[in-house]
mmCIF file of the C-alpha atoms, coordinates in Angstrom:
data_MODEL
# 
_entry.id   MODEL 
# 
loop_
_atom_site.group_PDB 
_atom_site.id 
_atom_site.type_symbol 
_atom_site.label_atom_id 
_atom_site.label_alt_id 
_atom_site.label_comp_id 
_atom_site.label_asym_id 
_atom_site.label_entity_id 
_atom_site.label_seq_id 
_atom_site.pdbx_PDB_ins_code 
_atom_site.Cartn_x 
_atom_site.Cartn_y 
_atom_site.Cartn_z 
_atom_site.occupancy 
_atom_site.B_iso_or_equiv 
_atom_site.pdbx_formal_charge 
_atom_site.auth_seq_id 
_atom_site.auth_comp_id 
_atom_site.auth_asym_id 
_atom_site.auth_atom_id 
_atom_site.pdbx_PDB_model_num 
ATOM 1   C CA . UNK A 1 1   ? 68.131  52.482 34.628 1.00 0.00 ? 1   UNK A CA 1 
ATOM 2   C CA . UNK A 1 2   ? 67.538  54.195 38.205 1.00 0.00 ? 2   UNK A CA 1 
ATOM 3   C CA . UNK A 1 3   ? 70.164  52.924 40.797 1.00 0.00 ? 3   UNK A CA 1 
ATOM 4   C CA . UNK A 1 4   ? 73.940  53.678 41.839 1.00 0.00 ? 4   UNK A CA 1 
ATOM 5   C CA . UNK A 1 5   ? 77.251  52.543 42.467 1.00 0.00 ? 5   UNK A CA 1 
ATOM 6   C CA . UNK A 1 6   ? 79.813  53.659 45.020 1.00 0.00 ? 6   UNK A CA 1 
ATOM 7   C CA . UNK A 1 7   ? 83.289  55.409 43.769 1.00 0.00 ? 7   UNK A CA 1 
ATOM 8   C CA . UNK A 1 8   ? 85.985  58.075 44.934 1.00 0.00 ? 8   UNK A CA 1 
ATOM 9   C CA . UNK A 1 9   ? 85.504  61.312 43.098 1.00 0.00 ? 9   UNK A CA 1 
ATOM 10  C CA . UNK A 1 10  ? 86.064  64.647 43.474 1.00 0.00 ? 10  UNK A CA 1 
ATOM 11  C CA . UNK A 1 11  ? 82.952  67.745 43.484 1.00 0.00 ? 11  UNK A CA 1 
ATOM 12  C CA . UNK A 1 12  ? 84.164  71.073 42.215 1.00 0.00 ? 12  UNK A CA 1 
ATOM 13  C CA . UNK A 1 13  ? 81.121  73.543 42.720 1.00 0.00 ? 13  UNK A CA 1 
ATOM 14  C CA . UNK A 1 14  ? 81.545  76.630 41.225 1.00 0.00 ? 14  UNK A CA 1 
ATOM 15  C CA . UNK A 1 15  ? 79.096  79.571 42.214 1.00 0.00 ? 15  UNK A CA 1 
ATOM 16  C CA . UNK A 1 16  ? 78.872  83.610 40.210 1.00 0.00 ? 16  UNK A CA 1 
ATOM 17  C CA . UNK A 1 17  ? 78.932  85.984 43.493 1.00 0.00 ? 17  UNK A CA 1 
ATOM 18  C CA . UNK A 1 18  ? 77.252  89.052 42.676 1.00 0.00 ? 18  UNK A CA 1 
ATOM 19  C CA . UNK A 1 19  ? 74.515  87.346 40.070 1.00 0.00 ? 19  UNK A CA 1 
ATOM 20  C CA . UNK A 1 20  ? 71.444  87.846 42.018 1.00 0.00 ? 20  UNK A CA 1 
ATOM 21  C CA . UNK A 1 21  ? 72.247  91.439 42.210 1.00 0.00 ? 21  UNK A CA 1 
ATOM 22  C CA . UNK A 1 22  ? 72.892  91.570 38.442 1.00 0.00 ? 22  UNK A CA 1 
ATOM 23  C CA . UNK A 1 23  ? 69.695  89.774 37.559 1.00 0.00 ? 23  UNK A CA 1 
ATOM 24  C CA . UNK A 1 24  ? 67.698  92.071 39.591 1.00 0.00 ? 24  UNK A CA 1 
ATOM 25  C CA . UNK A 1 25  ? 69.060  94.936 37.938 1.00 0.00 ? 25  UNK A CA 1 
ATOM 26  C CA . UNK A 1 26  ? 68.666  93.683 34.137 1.00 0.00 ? 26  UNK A CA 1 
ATOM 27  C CA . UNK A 1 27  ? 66.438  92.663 32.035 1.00 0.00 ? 27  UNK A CA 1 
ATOM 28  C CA . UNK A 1 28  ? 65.716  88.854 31.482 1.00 0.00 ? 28  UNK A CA 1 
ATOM 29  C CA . UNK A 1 29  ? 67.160  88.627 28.031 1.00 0.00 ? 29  UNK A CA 1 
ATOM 30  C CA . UNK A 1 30  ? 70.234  90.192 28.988 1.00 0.00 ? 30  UNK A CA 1 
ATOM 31  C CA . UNK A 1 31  ? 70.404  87.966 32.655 1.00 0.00 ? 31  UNK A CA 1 
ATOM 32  C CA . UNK A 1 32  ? 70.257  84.602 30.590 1.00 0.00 ? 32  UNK A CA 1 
ATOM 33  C CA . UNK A 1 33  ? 72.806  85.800 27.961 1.00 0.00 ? 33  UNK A CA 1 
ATOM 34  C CA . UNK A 1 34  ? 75.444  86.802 30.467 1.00 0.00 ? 34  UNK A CA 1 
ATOM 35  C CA . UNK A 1 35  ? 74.846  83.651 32.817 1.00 0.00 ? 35  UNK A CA 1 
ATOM 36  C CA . UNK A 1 36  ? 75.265  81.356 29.478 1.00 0.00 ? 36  UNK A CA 1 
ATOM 37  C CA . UNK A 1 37  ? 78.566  83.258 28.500 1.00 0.00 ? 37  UNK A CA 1 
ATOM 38  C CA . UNK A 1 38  ? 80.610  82.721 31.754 1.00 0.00 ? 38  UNK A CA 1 
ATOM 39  C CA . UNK A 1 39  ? 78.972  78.686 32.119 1.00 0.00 ? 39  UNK A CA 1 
ATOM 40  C CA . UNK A 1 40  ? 79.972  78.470 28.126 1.00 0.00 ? 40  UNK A CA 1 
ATOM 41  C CA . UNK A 1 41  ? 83.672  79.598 29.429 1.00 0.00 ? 41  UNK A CA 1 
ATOM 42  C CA . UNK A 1 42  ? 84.033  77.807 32.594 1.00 0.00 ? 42  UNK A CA 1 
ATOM 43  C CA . UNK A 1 43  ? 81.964  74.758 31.368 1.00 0.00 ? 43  UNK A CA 1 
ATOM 44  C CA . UNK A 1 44  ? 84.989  74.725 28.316 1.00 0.00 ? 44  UNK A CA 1 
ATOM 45  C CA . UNK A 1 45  ? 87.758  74.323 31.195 1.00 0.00 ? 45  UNK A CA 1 
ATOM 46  C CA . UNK A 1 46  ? 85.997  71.555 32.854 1.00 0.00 ? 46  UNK A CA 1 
ATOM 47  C CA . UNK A 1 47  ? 86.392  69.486 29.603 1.00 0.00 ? 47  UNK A CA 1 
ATOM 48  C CA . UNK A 1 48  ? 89.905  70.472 29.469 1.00 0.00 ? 48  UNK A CA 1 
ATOM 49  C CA . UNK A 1 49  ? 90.846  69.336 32.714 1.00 0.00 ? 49  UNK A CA 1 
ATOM 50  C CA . UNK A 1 50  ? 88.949  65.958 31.840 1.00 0.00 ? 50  UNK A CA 1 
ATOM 51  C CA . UNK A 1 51  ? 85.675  66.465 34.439 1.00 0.00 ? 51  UNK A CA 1 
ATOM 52  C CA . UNK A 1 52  ? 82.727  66.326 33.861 1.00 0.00 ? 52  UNK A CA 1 
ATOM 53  C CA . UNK A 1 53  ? 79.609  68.642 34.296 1.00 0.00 ? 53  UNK A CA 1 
ATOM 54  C CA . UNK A 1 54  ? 76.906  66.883 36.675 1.00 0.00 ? 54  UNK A CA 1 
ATOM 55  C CA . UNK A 1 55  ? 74.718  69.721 36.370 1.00 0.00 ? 55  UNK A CA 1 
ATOM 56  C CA . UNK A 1 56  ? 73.940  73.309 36.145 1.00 0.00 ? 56  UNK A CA 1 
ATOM 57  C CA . UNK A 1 57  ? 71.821  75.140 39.225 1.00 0.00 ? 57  UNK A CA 1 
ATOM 58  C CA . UNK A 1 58  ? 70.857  78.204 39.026 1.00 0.00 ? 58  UNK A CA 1 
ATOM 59  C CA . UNK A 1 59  ? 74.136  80.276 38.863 1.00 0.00 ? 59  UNK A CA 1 
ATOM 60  C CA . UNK A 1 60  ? 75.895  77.382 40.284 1.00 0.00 ? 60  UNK A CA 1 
ATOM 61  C CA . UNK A 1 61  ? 78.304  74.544 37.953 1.00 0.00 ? 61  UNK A CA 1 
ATOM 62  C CA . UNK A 1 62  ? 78.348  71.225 39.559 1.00 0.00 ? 62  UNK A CA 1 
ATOM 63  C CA . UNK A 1 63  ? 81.709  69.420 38.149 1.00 0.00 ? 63  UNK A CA 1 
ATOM 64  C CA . UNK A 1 64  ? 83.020  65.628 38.967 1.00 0.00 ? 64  UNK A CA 1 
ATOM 65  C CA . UNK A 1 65  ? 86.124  64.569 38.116 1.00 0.00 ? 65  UNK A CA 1 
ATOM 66  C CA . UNK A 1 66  ? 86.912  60.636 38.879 1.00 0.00 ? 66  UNK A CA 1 
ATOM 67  C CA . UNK A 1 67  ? 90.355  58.599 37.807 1.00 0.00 ? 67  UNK A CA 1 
ATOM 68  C CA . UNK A 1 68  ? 93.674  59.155 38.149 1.00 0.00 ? 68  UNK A CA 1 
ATOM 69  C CA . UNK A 1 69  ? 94.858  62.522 39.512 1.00 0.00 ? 69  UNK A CA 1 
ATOM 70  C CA . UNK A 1 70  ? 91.574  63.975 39.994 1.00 0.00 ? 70  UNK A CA 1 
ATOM 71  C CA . UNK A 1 71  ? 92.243  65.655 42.771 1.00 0.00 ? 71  UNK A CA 1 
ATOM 72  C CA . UNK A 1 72  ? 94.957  67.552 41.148 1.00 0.00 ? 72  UNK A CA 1 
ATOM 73  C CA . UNK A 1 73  ? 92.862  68.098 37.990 1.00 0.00 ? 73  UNK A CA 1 
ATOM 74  C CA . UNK A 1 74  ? 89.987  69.732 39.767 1.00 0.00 ? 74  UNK A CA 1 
ATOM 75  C CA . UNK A 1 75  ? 92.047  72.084 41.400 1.00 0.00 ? 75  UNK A CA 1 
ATOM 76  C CA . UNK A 1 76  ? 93.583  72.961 38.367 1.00 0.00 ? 76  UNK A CA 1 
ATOM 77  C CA . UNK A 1 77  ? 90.399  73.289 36.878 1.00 0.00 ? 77  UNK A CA 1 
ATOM 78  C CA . UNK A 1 78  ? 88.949  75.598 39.807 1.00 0.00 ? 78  UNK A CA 1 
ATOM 79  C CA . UNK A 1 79  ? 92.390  77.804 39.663 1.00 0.00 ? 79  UNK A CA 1 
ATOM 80  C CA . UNK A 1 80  ? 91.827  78.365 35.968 1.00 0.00 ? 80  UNK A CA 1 
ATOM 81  C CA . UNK A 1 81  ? 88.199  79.143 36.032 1.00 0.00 ? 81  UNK A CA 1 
ATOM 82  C CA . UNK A 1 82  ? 89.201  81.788 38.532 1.00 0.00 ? 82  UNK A CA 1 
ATOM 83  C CA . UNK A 1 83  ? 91.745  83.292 36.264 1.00 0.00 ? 83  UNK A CA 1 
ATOM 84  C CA . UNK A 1 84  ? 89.376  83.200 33.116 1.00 0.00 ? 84  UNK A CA 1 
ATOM 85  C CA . UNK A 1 85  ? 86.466  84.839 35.418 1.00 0.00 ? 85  UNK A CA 1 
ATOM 86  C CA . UNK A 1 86  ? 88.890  87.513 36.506 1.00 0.00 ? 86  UNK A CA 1 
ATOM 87  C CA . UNK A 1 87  ? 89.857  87.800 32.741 1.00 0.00 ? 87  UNK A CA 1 
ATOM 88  C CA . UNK A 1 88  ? 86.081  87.825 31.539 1.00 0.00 ? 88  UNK A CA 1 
ATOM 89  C CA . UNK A 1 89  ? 84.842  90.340 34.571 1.00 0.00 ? 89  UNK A CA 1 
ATOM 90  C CA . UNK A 1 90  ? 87.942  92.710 33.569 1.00 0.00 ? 90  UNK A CA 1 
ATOM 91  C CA . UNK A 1 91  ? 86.051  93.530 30.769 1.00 0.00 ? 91  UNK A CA 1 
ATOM 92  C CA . UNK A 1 92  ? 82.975  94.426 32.228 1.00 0.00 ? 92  UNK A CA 1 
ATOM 93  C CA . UNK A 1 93  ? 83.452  95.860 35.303 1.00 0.00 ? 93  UNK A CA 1 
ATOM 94  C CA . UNK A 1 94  ? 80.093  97.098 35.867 1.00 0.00 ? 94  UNK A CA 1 
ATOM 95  C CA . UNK A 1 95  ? 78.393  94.100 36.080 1.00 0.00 ? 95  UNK A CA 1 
ATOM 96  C CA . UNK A 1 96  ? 80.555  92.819 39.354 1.00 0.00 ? 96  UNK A CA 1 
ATOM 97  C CA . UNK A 1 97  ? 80.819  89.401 39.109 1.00 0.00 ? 97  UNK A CA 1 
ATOM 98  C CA . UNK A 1 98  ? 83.037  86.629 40.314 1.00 0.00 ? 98  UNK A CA 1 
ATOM 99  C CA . UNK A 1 99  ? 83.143  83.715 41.443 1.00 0.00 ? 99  UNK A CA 1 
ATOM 100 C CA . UNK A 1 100 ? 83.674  81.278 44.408 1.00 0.00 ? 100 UNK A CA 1 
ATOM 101 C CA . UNK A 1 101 ? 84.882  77.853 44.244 1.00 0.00 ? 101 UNK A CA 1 
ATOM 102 C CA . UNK A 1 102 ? 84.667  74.593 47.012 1.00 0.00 ? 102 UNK A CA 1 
ATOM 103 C CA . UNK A 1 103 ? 86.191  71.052 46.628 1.00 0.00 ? 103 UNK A CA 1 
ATOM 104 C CA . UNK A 1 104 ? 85.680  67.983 47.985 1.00 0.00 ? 104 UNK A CA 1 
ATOM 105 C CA . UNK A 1 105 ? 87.049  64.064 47.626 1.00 0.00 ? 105 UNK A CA 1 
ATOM 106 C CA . UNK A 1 106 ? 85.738  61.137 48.758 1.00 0.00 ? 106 UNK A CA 1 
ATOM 107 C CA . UNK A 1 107 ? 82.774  58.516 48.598 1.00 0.00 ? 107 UNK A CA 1 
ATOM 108 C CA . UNK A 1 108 ? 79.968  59.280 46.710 1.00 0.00 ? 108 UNK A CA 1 
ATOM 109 C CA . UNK A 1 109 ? 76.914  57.314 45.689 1.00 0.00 ? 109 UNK A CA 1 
ATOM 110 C CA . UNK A 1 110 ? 77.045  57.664 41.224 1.00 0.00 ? 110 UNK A CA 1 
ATOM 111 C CA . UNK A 1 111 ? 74.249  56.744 38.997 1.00 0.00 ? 111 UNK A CA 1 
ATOM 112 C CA . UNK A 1 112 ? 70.466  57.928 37.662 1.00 0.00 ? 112 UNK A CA 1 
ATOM 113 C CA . UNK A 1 113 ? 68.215  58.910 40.436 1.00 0.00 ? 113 UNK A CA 1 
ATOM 114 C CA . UNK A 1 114 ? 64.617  60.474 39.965 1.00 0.00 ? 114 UNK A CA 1 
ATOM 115 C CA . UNK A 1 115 ? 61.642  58.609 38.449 1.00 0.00 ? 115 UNK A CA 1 
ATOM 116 C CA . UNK A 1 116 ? 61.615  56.683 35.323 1.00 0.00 ? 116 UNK A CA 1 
ATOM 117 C CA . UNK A 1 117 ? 59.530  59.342 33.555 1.00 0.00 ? 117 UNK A CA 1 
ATOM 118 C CA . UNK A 1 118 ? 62.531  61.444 34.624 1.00 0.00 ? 118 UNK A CA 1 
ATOM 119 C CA . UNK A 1 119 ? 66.596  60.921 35.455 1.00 0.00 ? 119 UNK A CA 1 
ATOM 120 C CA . UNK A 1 120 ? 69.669  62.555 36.101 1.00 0.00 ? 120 UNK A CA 1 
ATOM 121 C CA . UNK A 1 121 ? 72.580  61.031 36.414 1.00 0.00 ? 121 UNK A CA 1 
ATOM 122 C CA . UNK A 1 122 ? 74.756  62.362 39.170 1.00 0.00 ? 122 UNK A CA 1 
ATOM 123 C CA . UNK A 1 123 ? 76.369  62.279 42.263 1.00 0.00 ? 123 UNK A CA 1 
ATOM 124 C CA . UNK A 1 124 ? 75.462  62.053 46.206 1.00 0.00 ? 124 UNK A CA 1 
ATOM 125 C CA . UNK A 1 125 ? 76.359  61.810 49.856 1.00 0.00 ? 125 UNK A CA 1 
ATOM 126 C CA . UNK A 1 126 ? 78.128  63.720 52.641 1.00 0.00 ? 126 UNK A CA 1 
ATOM 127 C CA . UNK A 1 127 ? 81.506  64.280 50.501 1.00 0.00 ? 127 UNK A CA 1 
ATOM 128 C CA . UNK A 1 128 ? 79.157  66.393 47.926 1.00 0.00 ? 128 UNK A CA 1 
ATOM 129 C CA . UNK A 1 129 ? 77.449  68.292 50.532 1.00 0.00 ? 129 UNK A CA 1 
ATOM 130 C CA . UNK A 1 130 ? 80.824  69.494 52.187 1.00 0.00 ? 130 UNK A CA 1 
ATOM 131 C CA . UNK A 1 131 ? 81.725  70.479 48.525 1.00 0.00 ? 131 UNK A CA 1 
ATOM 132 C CA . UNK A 1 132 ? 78.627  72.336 48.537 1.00 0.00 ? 132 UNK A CA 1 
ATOM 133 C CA . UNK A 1 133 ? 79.095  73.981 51.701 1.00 0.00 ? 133 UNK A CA 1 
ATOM 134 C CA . UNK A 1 134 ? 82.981  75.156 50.938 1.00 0.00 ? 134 UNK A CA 1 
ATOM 135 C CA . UNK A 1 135 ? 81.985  77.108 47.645 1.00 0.00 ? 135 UNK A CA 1 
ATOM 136 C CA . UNK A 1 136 ? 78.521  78.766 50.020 1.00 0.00 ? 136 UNK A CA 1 
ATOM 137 C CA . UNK A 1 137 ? 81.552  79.666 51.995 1.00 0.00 ? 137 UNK A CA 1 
ATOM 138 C CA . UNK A 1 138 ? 83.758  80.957 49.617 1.00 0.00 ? 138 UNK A CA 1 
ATOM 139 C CA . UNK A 1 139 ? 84.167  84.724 49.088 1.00 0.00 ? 139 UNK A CA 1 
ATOM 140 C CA . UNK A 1 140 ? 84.408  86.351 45.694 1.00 0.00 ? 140 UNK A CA 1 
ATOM 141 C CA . UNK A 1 141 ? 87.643  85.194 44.057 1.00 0.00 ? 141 UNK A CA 1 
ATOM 142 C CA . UNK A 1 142 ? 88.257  82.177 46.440 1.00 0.00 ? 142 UNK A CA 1 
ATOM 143 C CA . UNK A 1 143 ? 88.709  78.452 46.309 1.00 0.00 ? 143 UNK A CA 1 
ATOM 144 C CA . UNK A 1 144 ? 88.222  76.490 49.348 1.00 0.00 ? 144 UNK A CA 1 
ATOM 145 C CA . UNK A 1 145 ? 89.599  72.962 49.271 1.00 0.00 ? 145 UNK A CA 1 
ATOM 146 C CA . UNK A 1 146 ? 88.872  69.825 52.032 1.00 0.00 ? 146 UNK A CA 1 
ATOM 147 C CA . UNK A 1 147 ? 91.863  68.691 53.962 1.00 0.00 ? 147 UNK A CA 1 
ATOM 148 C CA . UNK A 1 148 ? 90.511  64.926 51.779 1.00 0.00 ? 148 UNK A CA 1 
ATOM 149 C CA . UNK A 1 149 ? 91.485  67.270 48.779 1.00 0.00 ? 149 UNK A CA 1 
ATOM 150 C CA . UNK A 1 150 ? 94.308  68.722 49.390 1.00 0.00 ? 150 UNK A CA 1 
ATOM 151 C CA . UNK A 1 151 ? 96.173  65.936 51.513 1.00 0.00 ? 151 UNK A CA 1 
ATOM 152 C CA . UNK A 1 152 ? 95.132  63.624 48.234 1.00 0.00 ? 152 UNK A CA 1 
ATOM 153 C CA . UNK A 1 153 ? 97.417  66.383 46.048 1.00 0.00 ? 153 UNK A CA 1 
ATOM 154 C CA . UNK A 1 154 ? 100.498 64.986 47.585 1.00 0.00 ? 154 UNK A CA 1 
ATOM 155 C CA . UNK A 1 155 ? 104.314 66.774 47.461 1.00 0.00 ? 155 UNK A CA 1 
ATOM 156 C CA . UNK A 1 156 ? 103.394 68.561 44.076 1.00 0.00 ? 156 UNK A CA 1 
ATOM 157 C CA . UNK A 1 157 ? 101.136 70.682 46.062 1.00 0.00 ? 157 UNK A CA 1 
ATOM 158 C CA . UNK A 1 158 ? 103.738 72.529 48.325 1.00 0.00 ? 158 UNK A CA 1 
ATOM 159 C CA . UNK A 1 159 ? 105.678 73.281 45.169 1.00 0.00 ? 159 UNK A CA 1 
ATOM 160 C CA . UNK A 1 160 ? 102.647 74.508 42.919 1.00 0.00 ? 160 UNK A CA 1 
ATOM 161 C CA . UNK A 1 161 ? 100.015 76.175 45.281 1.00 0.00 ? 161 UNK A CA 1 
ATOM 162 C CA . UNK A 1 162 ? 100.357 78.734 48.182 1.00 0.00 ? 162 UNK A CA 1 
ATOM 163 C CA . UNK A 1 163 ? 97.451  76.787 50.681 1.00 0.00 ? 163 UNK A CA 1 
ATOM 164 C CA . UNK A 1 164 ? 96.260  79.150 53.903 1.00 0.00 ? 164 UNK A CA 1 
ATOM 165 C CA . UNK A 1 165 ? 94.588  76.762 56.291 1.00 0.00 ? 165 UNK A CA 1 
ATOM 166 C CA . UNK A 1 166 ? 91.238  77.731 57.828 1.00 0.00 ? 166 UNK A CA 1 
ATOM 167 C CA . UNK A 1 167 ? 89.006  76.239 60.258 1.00 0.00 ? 167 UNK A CA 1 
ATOM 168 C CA . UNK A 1 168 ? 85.322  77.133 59.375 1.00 0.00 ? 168 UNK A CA 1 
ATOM 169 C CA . UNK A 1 169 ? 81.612  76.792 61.305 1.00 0.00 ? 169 UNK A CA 1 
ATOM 170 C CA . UNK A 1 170 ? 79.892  75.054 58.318 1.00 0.00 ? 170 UNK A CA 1 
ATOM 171 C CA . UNK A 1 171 ? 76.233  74.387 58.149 1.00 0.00 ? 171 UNK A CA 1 
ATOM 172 C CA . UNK A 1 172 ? 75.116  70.580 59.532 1.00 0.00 ? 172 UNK A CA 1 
ATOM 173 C CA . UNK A 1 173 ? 78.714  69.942 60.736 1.00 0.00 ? 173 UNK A CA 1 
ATOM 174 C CA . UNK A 1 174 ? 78.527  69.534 64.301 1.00 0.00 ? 174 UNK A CA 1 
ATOM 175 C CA . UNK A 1 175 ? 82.676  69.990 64.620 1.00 0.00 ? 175 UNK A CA 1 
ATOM 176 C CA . UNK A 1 176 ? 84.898  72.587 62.934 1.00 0.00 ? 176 UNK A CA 1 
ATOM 177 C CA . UNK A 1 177 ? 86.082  71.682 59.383 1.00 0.00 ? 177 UNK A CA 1 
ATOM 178 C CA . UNK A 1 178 ? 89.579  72.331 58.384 1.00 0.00 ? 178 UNK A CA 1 
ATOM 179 C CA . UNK A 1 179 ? 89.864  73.542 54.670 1.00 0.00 ? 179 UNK A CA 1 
ATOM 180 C CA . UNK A 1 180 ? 92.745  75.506 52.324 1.00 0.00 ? 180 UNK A CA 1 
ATOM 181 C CA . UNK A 1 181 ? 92.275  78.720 50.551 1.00 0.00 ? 181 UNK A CA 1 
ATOM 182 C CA . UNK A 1 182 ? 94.186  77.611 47.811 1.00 0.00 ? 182 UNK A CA 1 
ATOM 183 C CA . UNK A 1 183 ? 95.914  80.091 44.804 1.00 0.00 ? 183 UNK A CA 1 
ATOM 184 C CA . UNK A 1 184 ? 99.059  79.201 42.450 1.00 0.00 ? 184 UNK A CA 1 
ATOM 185 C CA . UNK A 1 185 ? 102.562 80.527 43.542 1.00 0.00 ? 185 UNK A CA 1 
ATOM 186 C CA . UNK A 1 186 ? 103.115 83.717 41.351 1.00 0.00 ? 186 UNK A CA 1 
ATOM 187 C CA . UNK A 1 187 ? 105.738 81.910 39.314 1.00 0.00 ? 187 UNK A CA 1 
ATOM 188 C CA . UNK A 1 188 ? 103.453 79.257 38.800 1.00 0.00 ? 188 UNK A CA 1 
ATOM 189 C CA . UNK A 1 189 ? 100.549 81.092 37.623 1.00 0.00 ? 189 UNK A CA 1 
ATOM 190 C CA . UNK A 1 190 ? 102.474 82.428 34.865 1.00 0.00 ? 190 UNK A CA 1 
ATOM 191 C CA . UNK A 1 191 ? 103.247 78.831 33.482 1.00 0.00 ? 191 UNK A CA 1 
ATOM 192 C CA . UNK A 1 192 ? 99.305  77.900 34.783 1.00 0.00 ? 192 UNK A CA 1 
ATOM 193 C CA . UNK A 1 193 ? 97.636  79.032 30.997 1.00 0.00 ? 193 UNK A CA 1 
ATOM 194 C CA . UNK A 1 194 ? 98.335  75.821 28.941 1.00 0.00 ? 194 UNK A CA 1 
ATOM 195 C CA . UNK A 1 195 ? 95.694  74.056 30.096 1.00 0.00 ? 195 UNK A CA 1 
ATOM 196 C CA . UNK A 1 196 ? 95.250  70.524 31.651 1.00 0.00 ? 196 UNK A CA 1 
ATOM 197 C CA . UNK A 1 197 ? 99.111  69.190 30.311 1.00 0.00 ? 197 UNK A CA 1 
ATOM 198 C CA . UNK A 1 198 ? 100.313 71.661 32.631 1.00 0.00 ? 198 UNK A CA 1 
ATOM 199 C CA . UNK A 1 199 ? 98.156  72.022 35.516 1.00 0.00 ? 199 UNK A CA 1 
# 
């Protein structure tokens, strides 16, 4: 049935830099393959770090993750979709793609919204627009995470993640919006491949 509730979650939208180039340059059949290999891939870690995918746009993942520790377990998630892109795009350099990440937390409106010849069920608001507009911002490799994000990781996060703080001009935000470029410690990202249990 069309209509929403309001909850805390957390966006993760995840973006290929460098597709429209590739898609431009190839033909069709080979375009859709490669854009349904790295989704099949990062789509995998999503369900391993317990999210779940709202929807898929373009060259762009939308991911929600909602319960305990989501916060935590979106980051995860976006660190080690970074890793398995840089993994993946190792072995096809040619084709120069990457990816950029942004993350939000806060209210959201949940639930089926179109028509009711038509639904989807997923999320809206102002917290999944800044999402939105950290990943636009995000340059190849990157993973931008709100202040709501990162402040909601608590004392793990100093120990786990190296965080660079940035202020940034973002589209329909009248005031600057502090964010983190976030990446895992070097001793940490050796101990990051086992998945959600050790995120």
């Amino acid at each position: 049935e069309l209509g929403g509730t309001r909850r805390r979650a957390t966006m993760l939208f995840c973006d290929i830099r460098g597709y429209t180039a590739f898609a431009e340059q190839h033909e069709a059949a080979l375009v859709v393959e490669v854009l349904n290999f790295y989704f099949q891939h990062l789509a995998g870690l999503v369900q391993e770090y317990q999210g779940d995918i709202d929807k898929f746009v373009g060259d762009e993942i939308l991911a929600v993750f909602t319960g305990e520790e989501a916060e935590r377990r979106a980051v995860a998630c976006a660190l080690a979709m970074q890793a398995k892109m840089a993994q993946l795009s190792a072995n096809r350099p040619e084709w120069n793609l990457s990816i950029g990440i942004g993350i939000n937390s806060g209210e959201v409106i949940m639930g089926a919204m179109g028509s009711n010849a038509r639904m989807d069920y997923t999320v809206l608001g102002d917290a999944v627009n800044l999402a939105a507009r950290l990943c636009g911002a995000a340059g190849r490799g990157q993973t931008l995470v709100s202040s709501a994000t990162y402040e909601a990781l608590g004392g793990s996060a100093g120990a786990e993640l190296t965080a660079r703080p940035l202020t940034l001009e973002l589209k329909g935000k009248r005031a600057p919006t502090l964010a983190y470029d976030v990446a895992y410690r070097a001793s940490t990202a050796l101990e990051a491949g086992g998945g959600a249990a050790s995120g």
